[in-house]
C-alpha positions as CSV (number, residue, x, y, z in Angstrom):
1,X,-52.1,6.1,-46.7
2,X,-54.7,7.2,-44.7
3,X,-57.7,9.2,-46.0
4,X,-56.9,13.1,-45.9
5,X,-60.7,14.4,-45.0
6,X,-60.0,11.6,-41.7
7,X,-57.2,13.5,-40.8
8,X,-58.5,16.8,-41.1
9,X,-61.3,16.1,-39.0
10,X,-59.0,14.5,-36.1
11,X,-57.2,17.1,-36.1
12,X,-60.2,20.0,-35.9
13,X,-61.7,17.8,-32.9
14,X,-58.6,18.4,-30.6
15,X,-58.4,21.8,-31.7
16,X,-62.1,21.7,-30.5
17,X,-61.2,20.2,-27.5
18,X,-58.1,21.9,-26.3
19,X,-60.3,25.4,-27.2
20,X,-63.1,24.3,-25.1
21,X,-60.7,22.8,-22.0
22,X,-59.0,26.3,-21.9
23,X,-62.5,28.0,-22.2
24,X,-63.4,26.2,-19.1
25,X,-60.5,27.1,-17.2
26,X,-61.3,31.1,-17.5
27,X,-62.6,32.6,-14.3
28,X,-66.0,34.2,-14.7
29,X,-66.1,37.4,-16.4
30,X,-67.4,40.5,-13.9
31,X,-70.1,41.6,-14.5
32,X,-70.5,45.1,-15.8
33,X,-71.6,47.9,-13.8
34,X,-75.2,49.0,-14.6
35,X,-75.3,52.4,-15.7
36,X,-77.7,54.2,-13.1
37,X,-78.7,58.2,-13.3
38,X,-78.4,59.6,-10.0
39,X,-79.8,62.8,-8.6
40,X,-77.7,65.6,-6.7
41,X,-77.9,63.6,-3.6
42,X,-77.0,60.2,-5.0
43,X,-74.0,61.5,-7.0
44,X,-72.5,63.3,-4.1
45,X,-72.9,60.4,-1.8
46,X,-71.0,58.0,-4.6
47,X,-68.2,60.4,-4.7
48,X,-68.3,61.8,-1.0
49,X,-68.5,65.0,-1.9
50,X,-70.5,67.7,-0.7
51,X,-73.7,68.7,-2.8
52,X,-72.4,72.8,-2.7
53,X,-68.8,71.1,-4.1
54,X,-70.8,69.3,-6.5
55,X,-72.9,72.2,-8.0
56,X,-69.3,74.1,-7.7
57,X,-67.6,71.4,-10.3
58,X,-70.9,71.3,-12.7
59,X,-71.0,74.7,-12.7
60,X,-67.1,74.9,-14.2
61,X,-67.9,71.6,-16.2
62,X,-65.4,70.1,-14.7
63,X,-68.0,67.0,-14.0
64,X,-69.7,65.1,-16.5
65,X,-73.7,65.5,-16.0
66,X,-77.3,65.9,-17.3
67,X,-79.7,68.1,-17.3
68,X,-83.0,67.8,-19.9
69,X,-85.1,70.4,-17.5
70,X,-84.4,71.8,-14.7
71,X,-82.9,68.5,-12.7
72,X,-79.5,67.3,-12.8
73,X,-78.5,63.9,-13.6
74,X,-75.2,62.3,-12.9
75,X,-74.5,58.6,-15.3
76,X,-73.5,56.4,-12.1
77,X,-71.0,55.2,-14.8
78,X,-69.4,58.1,-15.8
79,X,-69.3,59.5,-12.4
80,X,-66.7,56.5,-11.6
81,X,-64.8,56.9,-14.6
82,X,-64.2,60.5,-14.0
83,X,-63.2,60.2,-10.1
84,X,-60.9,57.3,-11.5
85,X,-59.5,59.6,-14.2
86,X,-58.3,61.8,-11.4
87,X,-55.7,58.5,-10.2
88,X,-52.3,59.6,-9.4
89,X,-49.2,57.3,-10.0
90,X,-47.1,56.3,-6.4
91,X,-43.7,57.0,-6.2
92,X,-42.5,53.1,-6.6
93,X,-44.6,53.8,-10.6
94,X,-42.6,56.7,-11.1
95,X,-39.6,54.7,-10.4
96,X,-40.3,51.8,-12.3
97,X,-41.6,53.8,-15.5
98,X,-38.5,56.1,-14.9
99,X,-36.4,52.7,-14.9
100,X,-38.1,51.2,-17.9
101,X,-37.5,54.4,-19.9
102,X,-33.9,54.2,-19.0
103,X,-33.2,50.7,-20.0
104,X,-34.4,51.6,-23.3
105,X,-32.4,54.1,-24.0
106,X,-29.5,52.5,-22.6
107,X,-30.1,49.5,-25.0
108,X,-30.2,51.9,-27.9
């Protein structure tokens, strides 16, 4: 009979090893966008918008911004996240969500 503690510790070093051969295998993580404050300028460059638009959409608050004086500052961050937020589906989307939907309530 072999010794229990032997086993356990075979055992935990292929674990080890088949954990650390897959960990190798990942591809490198991106990196993360820095966040950035941008001016008027800079902001409406990123998004290719007009500054006069810009003002337009702080003014509604339809544009996420700051403004500790009398500046405005855009998070470079938050800027991207909100044009992205604005992403409309393509038809072949609708389709396949419309399909998935379907098949589920056909296999009901």
């Amino acid at each position: 009979m072999t010794n229990p503690f032997e086993e356990i510790t075979t055992r935990l070093t292929r674990i080890e090893n088949l954990l650390l051969e897959k960990e190798s295998r990942k591809p490198d993580p991106v990196l993360p966008v820095t966040d950035k404050l941008l001016n008027i300028t800079q902001a409406s460059q990123l998004i290719n918008m007009t500054k006069g638009s810009l003002y337009g959409l702080v003014h509604k608050g339809k544009v996420p911004y700051s403004k500790p004086g009398k500046l405005l500052y855009f998070s470079e961050k938050e800027l991207r996240e909100w044009v992205q937020s604005g992403r409309r589906q393509t038809s072949q989307e609708i389709q396949a969500e419309a399909l998935k939907s379907l098949k589920r309530i056909i296999v009901k």
